[in-house]
Every structure is written in structure tokens, then in C-alpha cells.
C-alpha positions in Angstrom: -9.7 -8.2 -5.4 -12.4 -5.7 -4.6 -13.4 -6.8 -1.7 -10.3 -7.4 0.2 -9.3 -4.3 -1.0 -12.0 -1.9 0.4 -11.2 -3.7 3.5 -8.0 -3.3 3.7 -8.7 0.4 3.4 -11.3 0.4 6.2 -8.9 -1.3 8.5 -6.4 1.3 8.1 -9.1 4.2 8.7 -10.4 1.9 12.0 -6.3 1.7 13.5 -6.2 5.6 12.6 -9.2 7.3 13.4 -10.5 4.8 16.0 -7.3 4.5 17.7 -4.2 6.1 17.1 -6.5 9.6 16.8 -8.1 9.0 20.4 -4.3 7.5 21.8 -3.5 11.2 20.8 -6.1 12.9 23.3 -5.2 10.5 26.1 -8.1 8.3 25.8 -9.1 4.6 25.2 -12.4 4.1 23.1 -14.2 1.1 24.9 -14.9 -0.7 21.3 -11.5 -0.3 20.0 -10.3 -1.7 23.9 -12.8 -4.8 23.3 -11.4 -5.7 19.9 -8.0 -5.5 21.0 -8.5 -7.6 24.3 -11.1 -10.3 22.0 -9.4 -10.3 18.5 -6.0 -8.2 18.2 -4.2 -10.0 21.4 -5.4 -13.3 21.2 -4.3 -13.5 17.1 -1.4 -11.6 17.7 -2.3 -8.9 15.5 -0.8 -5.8 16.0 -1.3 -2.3 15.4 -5.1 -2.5 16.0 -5.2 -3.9 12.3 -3.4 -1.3 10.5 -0.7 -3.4 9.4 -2.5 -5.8 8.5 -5.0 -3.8 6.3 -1.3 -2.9 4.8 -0.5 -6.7 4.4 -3.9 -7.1 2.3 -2.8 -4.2 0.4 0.5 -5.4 -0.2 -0.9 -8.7 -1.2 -3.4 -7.8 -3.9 -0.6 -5.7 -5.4 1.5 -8.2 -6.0 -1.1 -10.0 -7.2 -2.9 -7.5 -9.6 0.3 -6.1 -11.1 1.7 -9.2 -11.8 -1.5 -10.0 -13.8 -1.3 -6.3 -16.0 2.3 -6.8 -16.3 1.8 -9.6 -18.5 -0.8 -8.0 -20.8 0.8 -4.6 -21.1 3.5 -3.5 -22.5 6.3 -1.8 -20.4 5.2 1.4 -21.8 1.4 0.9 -20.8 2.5 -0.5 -17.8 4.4 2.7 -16.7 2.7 5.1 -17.6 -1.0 3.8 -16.1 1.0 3.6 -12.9 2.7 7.1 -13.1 -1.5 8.5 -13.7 -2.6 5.8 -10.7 -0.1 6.8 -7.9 1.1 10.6 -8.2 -1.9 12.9 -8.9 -4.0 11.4 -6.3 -0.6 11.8 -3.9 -0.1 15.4 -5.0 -3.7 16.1 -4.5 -3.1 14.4 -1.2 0.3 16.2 -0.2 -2.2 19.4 -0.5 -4.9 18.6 1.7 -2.2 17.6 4.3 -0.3 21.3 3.7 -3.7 23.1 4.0 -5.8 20.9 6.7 -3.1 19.4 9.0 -0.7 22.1 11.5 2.7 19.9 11.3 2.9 19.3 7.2 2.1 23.3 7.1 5.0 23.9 9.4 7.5 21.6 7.4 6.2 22.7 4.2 8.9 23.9 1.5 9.0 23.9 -2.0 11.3 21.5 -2.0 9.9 19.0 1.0 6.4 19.3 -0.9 8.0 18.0 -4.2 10.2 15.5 -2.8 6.9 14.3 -0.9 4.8 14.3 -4.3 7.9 12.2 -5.7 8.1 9.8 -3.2 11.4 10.2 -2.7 11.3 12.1 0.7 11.2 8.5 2.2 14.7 8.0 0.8 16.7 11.2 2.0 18.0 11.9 5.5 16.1 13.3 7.3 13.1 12.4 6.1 10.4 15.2 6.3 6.9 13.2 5.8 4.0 15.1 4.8 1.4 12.2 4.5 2.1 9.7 6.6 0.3 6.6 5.1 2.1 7.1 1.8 5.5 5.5 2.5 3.6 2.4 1.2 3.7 4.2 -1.8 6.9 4.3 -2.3 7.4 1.0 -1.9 4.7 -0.3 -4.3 6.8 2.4 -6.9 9.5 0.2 -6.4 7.6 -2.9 -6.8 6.5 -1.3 -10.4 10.3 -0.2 -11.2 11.2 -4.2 -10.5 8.8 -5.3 -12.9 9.6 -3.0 -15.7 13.4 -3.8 -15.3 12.7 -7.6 -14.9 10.3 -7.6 -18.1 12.9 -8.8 -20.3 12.5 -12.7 -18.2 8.3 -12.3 -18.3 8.4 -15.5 -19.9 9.8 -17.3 -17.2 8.0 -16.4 -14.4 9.9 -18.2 -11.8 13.1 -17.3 -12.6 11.9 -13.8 -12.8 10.5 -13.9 -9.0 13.9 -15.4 -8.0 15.9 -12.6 -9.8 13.8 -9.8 -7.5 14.1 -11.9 -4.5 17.9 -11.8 -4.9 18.1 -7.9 -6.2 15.4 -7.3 -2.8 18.3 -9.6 -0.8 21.5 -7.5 -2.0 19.7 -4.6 -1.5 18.8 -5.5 2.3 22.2 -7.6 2.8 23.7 -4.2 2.3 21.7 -1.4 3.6 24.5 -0.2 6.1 26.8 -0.2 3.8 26.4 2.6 1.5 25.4 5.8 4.4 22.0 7.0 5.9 19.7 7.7 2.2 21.0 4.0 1.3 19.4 2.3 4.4 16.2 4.8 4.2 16.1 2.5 0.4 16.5 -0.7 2.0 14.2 0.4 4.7 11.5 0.6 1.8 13.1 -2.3 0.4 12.4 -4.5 3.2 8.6 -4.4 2.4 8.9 -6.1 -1.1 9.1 -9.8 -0.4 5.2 -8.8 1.1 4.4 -8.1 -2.4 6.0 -10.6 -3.9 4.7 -13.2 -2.2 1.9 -11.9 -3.9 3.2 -12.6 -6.8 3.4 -16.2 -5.9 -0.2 -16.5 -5.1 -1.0 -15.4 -8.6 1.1 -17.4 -10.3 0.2 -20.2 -8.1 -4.0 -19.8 -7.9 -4.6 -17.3 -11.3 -1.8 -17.9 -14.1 -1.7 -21.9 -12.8 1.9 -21.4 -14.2 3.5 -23.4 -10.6 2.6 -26.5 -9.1 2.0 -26.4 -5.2 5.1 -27.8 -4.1 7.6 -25.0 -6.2 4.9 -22.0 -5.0 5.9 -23.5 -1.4 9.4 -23.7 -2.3 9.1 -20.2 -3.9 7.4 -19.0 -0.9 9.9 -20.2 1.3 13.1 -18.1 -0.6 10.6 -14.8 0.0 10.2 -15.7 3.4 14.0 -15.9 4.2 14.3 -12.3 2.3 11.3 -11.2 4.4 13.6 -12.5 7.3 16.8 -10.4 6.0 14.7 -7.0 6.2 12.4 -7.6 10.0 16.2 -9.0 11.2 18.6 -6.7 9.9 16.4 -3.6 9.3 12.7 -3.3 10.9 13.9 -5.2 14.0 11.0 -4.0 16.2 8.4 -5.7 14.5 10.2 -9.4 15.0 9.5 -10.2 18.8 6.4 -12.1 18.8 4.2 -9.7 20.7 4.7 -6.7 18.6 5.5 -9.6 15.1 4.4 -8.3 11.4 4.9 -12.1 10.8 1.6 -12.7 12.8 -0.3 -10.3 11.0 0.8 -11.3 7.5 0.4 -14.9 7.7 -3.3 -14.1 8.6 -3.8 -11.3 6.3 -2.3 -14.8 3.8 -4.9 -17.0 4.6 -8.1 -14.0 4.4 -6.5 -13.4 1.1 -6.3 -17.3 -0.5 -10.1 -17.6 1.0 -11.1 -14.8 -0.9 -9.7 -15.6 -3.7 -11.2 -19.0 -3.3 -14.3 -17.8 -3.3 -14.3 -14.6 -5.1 -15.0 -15.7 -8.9 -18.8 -17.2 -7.2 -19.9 -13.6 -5.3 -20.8 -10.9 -7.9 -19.2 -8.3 -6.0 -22.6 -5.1 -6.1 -22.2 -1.7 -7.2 -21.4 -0.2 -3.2 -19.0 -2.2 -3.2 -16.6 -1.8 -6.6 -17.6 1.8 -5.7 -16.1 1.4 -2.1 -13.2 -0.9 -3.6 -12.1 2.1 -6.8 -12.3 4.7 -4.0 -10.2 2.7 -1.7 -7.0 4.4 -2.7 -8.7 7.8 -2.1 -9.8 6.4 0.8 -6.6 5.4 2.4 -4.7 8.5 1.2 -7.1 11.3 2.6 -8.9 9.6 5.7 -5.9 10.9 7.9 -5.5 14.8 6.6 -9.4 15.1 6.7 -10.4 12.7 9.3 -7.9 14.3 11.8 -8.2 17.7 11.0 -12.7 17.0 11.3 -12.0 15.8 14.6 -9.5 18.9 15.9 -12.5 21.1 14.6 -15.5 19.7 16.3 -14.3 16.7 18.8 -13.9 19.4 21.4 -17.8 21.1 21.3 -19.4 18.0 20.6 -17.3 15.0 22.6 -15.1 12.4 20.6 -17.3 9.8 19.6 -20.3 11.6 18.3 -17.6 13.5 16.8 -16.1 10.0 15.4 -19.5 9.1 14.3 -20.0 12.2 12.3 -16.5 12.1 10.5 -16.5 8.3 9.0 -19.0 9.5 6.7 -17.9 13.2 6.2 -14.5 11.6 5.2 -16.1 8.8 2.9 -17.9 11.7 1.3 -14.9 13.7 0.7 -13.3 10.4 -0.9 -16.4 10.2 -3.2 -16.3 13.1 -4.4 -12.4 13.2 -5.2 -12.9 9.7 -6.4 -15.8 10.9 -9.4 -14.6 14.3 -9.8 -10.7 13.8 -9.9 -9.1 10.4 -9.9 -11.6 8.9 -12.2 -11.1 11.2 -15.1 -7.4 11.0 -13.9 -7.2 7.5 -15.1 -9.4 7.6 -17.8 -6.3 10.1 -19.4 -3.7 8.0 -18.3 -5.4 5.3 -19.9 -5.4 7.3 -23.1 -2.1 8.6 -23.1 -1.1 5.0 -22.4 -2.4 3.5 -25.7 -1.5 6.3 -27.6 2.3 6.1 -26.6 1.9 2.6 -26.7 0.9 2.7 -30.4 4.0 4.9 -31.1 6.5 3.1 -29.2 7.6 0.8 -32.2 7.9 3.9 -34.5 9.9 5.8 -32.3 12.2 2.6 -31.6 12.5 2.1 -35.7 13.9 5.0 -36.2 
């Protein structure tokens, strides 16, 4: 998943810095207008390939954390996920209060812990201090599905149809219970991307389905996927604007590399570029943006472009060695160590 998933990050940073950042100032870059007239329109990708870098994304999660969910236990399990997602967000949240104008305006003890939390995406109004991480809250509910459906790990299938029918409930009725409720099912929505993840692993990696019942299995996520894009994100249904589009080809990128990814050795740039992708997506919007307020007016956009790609992949590095990495190393620790007393304390 390295690869794909240090590409994924780049295509988020190219939609954002490339073009949502120069949309901003009132102007169209002439590469980012090529793309879009060559590749974006005739695919039917939208979002200059920012949702579908979030498709990838989405993708190898479901994948991946299918996979460690079977080999750790649910205590492991949580807390490696607690250490992977909410440091680097806090850490995040403060570059955003300290570099960018609009999260320092809306700023408040209490919008800055609700923000670190995650939960700021489920409370009306939402105030949203990094605006890439309301992915995160979805792959936090992703990881609270998995604990609470460990007790059926050994029967995977029925386990992916009990989430597709909590996801459907859920969705079926987000109106039903006032505005935080649909702000859930809003996030909600975006599970069936994940786990149809979860069907490609058990499909190409466990080999625990056949073909025909991952197509079947496929097809009952699909109509959930349906629930959400009808019901909820109704926007991104028409064909010309579809997430549909850009999901079925972020599908097939992901089953070729997977197809071919146990014969490439993935090199050392790249796991670096693929363990710094999270970093990566996180920060390249509170740096990159606030880089280009600074110099984009003395030295022109694109040299100013040309200078922040690597100022901001710099930054990441940096975080990536100096924080994130000894980060996990200590969740990794504290996971085995509560893992080893989690039958003593249930014996008691």
C-alpha cells in the first residue's frame, strides 16, 4: 500500500495547492487547466483529483485495518490508532491556529478541543479548523466499527454485512434524530468507501471469498454507498460533478497495484514518502497556504508554487522523524504493554 498511498497524498496536495489555492486569487494555472480539459473531464474525475486521492485513501484503509484487525487484539488495535490519528491532528489543529488567519479567528478552547477530538464534525454548527481532517473522523468511525464488530472476526462476511446494515440504519435515518444526528450520518455516508475496501482484502489478501460472493458483497456496499450520495451528499450524484466516477477509477488503480505490488520492491524515497504521507496530507494546507500568502505576492504565484512543494515536504519530514515517528514507536509500546495486562485485569 505504499505506493498508492503517497499518491494519494500528492493528489490531494496537487487539487489544493495547484488549484483550489490559485481559484482563491482569481486565477487558472495553465497546467492544472490542461489536466483538467485532457484527463479530469474526459474520465469524469472531479475535484481536480482530490477526491479521488481521498478514494485511494479510503481504500487502503479498509484494506490495511482489516488486515491489523485480525492480528491484534482489540486493545492493540485501539490504542495504535488513538497514538496514529490524534497527536499528529493536535499537532496539526496548532499549525492551523498559529499559521492560517480564519482557524485563529474561530479559535476557542473549546472549538480547538472539539477539533483535536474529531467531534467538531458532529456538532451544529460545525467550526472546522483543518479542513482535510473530516476524513478523519470518518476513518475513527471505521476503527470504532471494527472494535464493536470484533466479537464476529471469525466470520468475516457476516461481519462486513453487520456494518453494512449498522452504516444503512444509520444513513436511512439521519433526519430523523435533529442537526448533530445528520452531521453523523454525513460522516457515515463515507464508510461503504472503506468498506469496500474491506472487500478487496478479503477478496485478493485473506483469499477468505470467492469472486462471485466479493461481487455479491460489493454490490450490498454499493446500494449503502447509494443510501448516503442519494439521501445525504446529493451534490456529488449527477454525473458531471459524480464521486461514483472517481471511485470506480480510484477501484481499478487500486486492484492493479495490488496486482502488482508484491513484484516491485517499493525503495527507501518511497516508504519514506509513503510513512510521511499522513503528515503530508494533514499540514500541506496550513503550511502550504500560509507560504504562499507570505511570498506569492513579491515573487509571482508559480515560482512561489515551485518554492513551497518542497518547503512543505520538508516541514513534513521533519515532523515525520522528529514527532510522529517516536509518536508511534510509544504507542506501540504502550500497546503491548496494556495488551499483556489486559487478561489480568479482566481475571480479576
Amino acid at each position: 500500500g505504499g505506493r498508492p498511498r503517497a499518491l494519494a497524498a500528492w493528489l490531494v496536495v496537487w487539487g489544493h495547492l495547484f488549484s483550489v489555492y490559485p481559484a482563491l486569487q482569481g486565477v487558472e494555472l495553465p497546467a492544472v487547466a490542461w489536466v483538467q480539459h485532457q484527463v479530469n473531464t474526459p474520465l469524469g474525475i472531479t475535484q481536480d483529483f482530490g477526491w479521488f486521492g481521498v478514494c485511494l485513501f479510503f481504500l487502503i484503509s479498509g484494506y490495511v485495518i482489516t488486515h491489523v484487525a485480525r492480528r491484534e487484539s482489540p486493545v492493540e488495535f485501539a490504542v495504535k490508532r488513538v497514538f496514529r490519528i490524534f497527536p499528529m491532528l493536535a499537532l496539526t489543529v496548532l499549525f492551523a491556529v498559529l499559521l492560517e488567519p480564519g482557524p485563529r479567528l474561530a479559535a476557542t478552547p473549546a472549538t480547538v478541543l472539539t477539533n483535536v477530538l474529531l467531534v467538531n464534525y458532529w456538532i451544529h454548527p460545525q467550526v472546522v479548523l483543518v479542513g482535510v481532517a473530516w476524513t478523519l473522523a470518518v476513518e475513527v468511525l471505521f476503527y470504532a466499527l471494527m472494535l464493536a464488530s470484533h466479537p464476529l472476526a471469525r466470520w468475516p462476511v457476516l461481519r462486513l454485512l453487520a456494518l453494512d446494515a449498522v452504516v444503512a440504519l444509520v444513513l436511512v435515518n439521519a433526519r430523523e434524530f435533529g442537526a448533530d444526528f445528520f452531521l453523523f450520518a454525513a460522516s457515515a455516508a463515507y464508510l461503504p468507501y472503506l468498506l469496500c475496501g474491506q472487500v478487496l482484502y478479503l477478496l485478493l489478501h485473506a483469499k477468505a471469498i470467492r469472486p462471485a460472493l466479493a461481487a455479491a458483497l460489493g454490490a450490498v456496499t454499493y446500494a449503502v454507498m447509494l443510501i448516503g450520495l442519494q439521501d445525504i451528499h446529493t451534490d456529488h450524484l449527477p454525473l458531471d460533478r459524480s464521486y461514483l466516477v472517481s471511485f470506480a477509477w480510484a477501484t481499478v488503480l487500486f486492484v492493479l497495484a495490488a496486482a502488482v505490488g508484491d513484484r516491485l520492491r517499493a525503495g527507501r524515497v518511497t516508504r519514506l514518502l509513503a510513512e510521511s504521507s499522513y503528515g503530508l496530507y494533514l499540514l500541506h494546507g496550513s503550511v502550504g497556504f500560509a507560504l504562499l500568502d507570505a511570498i506569492s505576492p513579491r515573487i509571482g504565484l508559480v515560482p512561489a508554487l515551485l518554492l513551497a512543494v518542497p518547503v512543505v515536504l520538508a516541514v513534513v519530514l521533519a515532523v515525520h522523524v522528529g514527532f510522529e515517528k517516536p509518536v508511534l514507536k510509544l504507542g506501540r509500546r504502550v500497546a503491548r504493554r496494556l495488551a499483556r495486562a489486559a487478561p489480568t485485569v479482566g481475571s480479576r
